[in-house]
C-alpha positions in Angstrom: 0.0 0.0 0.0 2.9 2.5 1.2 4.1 1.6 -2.6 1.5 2.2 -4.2 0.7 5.6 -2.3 4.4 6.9 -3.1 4.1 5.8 -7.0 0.8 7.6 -7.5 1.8 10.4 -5.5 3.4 12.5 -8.6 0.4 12.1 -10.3 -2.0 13.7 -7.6 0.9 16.3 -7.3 1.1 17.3 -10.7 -3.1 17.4 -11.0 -3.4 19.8 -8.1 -0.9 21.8 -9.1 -2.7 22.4 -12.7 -5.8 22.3 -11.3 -4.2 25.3 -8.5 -2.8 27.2 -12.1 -6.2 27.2 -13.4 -8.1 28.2 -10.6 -6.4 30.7 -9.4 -5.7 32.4 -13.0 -9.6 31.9 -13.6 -10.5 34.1 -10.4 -8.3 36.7 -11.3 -8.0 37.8 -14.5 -5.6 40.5 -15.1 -6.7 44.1 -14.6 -6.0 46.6 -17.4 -7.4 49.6 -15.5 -7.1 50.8 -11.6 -10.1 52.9 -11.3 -10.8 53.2 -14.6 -7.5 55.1 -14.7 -4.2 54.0 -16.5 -1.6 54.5 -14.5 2.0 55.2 -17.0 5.1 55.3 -15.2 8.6 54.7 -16.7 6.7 53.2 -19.6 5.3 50.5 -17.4 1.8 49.8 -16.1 1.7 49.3 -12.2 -1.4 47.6 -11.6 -2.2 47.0 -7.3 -3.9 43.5 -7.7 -2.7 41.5 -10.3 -3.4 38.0 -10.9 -0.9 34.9 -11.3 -1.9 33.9 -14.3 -1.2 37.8 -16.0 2.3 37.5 -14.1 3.3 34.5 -15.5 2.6 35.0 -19.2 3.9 38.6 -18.8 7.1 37.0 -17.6 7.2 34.5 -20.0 6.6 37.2 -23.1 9.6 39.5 -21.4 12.2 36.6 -21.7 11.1 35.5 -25.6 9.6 32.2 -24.1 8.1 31.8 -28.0 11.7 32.3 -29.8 13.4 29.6 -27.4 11.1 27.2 -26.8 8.6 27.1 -29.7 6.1 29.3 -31.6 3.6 27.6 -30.1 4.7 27.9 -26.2 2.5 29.3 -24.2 1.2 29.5 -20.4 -0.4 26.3 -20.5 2.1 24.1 -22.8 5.0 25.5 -20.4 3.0 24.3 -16.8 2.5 20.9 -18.7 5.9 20.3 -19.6 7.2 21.0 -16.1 4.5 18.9 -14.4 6.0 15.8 -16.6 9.4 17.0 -15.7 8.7 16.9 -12.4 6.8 13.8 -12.2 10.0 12.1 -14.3 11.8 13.8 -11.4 10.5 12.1 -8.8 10.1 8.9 -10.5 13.8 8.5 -11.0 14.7 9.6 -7.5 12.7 7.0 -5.8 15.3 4.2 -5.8 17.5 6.7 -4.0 14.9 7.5 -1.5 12.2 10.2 -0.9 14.1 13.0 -0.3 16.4 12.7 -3.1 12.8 12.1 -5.1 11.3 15.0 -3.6 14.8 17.3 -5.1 14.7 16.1 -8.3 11.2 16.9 -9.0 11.2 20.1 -7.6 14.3 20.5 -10.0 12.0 19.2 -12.6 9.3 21.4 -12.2 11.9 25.0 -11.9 14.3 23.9 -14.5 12.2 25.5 -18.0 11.5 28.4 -15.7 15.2 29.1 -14.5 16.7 28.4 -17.7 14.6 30.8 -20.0 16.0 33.9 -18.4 19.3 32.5 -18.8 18.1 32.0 -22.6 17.0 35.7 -22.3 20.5 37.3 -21.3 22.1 35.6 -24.3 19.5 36.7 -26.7 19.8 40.4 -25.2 23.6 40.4 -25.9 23.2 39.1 -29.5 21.1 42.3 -30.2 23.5 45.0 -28.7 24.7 45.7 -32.5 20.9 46.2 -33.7 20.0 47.7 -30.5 22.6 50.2 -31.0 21.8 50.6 -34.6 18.1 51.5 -33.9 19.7 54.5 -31.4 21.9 55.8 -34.2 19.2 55.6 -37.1 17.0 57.1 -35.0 18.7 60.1 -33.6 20.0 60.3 -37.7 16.5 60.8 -38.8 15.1 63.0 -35.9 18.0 65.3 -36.3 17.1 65.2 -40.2 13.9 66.5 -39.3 12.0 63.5 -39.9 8.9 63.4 -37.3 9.6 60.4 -34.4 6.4 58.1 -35.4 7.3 58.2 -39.0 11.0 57.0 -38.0 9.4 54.7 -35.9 7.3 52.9 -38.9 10.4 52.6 -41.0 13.3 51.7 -38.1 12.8 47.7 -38.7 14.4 47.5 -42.1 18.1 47.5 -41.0 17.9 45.2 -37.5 19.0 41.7 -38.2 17.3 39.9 -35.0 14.5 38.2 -35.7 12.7 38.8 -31.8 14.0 42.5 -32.2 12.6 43.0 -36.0 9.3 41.6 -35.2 8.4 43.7 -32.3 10.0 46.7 -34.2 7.4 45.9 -37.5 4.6 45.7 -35.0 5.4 48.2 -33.3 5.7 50.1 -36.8 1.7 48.6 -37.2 0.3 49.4 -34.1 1.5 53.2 -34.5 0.1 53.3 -38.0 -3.5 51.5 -37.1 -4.0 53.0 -34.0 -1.9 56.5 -33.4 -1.2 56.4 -30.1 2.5 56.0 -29.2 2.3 55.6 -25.4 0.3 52.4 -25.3 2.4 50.8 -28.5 5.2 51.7 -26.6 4.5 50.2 -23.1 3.3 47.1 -25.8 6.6 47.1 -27.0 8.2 47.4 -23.6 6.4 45.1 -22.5 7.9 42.4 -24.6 11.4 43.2 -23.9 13.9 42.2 -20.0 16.0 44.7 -21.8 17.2 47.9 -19.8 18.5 50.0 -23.1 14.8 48.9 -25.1 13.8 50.3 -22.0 15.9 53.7 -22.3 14.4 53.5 -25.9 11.1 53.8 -24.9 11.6 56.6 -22.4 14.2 58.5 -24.6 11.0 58.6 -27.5 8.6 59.7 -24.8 11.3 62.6 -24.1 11.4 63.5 -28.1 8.3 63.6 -28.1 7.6 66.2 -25.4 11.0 68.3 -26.2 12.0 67.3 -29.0 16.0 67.1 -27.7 16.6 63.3 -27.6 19.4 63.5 -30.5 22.0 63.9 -27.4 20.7 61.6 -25.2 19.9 59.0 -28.2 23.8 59.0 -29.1 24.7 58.8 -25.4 23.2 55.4 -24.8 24.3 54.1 -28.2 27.8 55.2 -27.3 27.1 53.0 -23.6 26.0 50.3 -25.9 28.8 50.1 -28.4 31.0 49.8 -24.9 28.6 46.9 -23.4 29.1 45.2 -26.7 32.6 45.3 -26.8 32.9 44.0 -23.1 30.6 41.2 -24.2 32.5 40.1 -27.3 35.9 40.7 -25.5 34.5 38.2 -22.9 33.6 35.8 -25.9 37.2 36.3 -27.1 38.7 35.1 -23.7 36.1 32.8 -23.2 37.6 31.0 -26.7 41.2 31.8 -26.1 40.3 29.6 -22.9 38.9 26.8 -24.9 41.6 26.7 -27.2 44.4 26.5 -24.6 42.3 24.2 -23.1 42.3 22.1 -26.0 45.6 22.5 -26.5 47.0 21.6 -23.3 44.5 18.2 -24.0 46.0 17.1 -27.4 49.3 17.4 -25.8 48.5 15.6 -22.7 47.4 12.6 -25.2 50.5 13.3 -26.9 52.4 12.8 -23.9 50.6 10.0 -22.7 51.0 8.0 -25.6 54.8 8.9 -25.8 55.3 7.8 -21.6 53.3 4.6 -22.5 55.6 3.6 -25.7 58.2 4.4 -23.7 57.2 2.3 -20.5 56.4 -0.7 -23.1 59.7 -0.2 -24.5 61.5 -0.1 -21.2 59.5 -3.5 -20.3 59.8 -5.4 -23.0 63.7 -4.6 -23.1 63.9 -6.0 -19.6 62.1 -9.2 -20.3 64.2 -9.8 -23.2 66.8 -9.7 -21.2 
């Protein structure tokens, strides 16, 4: 019976947690208004009772949880995966005993969760040279008198990122369709754990109040440039460590293979002797 109990257990686990997911998320949905206010600060919306569900997702869209694990990953298909993750979890740690059961599936269950922020940090490094080139084409074109929604519409063509150019060309939509630049913007935020998309967003709020943003534009591409040459000069060390690495390997088979031909050498001299 106590076998039976522990072998199901994952099962009951996994269901109540779902079922926990979808209850709660049902009761509250998120809120888009406080008072029938919006409340805009730093180009994001602070809301006072939000519900899990609206957290989750909006973490999930932050860290590009479509462009690492699938189109078609959402809320629902990431809870499922981590439930079986957790239940395989436990079920391998069971012939170690509970607790080392209990640690692997709570490993299971965190892992997609702790490594898509990881996945994030790496895919906001790989767009420091498009990020930097939307500051510079944008400051080019304000300071050529060209009106900041119209850049805006137009700023996708040169950025090689696929996450990056597809929130720029909706972006470029959403400020055509609908005309209203502070909600595309927190829209675009939104989708972004980026701290210079966020400068972007607040620096276009700024030209579009003043209309001096040119500075401040080439300012933070000029911090960019020097982020993105820390990060490739990281890379750079990083492989310069691999390939002493890999050097110091092929000659430690070299010498092994040298000190064993010579020990069999040495041997077989002294038996034929």
């Amino acid at each position: 019976m106590r076998k039976l109990l522990v072998d199901i257990l994952p099962i009951f686990i996994a269901l109540g947690f779902g079922g926990l997911i979808l209850v709660v998320g049902g009761r509250y949905p998120p809120a888009g208004k406080i008072g029938g206010k919006r409340i805009f600060r730093g180009m994001v919306k602070v809301y006072e009772k939000l519900g899990i569900r609206y957290r989750m997702e909006r973490f999930l869209e932050k860290n590009g949880v479509v462009y690492h694990y699938g189109r078609k990953c959402g809320l629902k298909q990431l809870c499922i995966v981590s439930l079986v993750m957790m239940a395989a979890g436990w079920v391998i740690g069971l012939k170690q005993g509970i607790f080392i059961s209990l640690a692997l599936g709570g490993v299971g269950l965190m892992l997609p969760w702790l490594i898509l922020p990881m996945l994030n940090r790496a895919d906001n490094e790989r767009m420091l040279s498009d990020i930097r080139l939307v500051y510079h084409t944008l400051a080019t074109q304000i300071r050529a008198g060209v009106y900041v929604t119209d850049a805006l519409t137009e700023i996708y063509s040169g950025v090689e990122n696929i996450r990056l150019k597809e929130a720029l060309l909706d972006l470029g939509g959403d400020i055509v369709l609908h005309a209203d630049l502070l909600t595309t913007l927190d829209r675009f935020q939104a989708r972004f754990d980026n701290r210079y998309i966020d400068s972007l967003c607040i620096t276009i709020i700024q030209a579009m109040e003043s209309g001096q943003a040119v500075e401040l534009l080439q300012d933070i591409a000029e911090q960019v440039k020097d982020v993105e040459r820390t990060v490739l000069e990281k890379k750079k060390a990083s492989l310069d460590r691999c390939i002493t690495f890999c050097q110091l390997g092929m000659l430690s088979c070299v010498l092994a293979v040298a000190i064993y031909a010579c020990l069999s050498y040495m041997f077989s001299a002294s038996l034929g002797f």
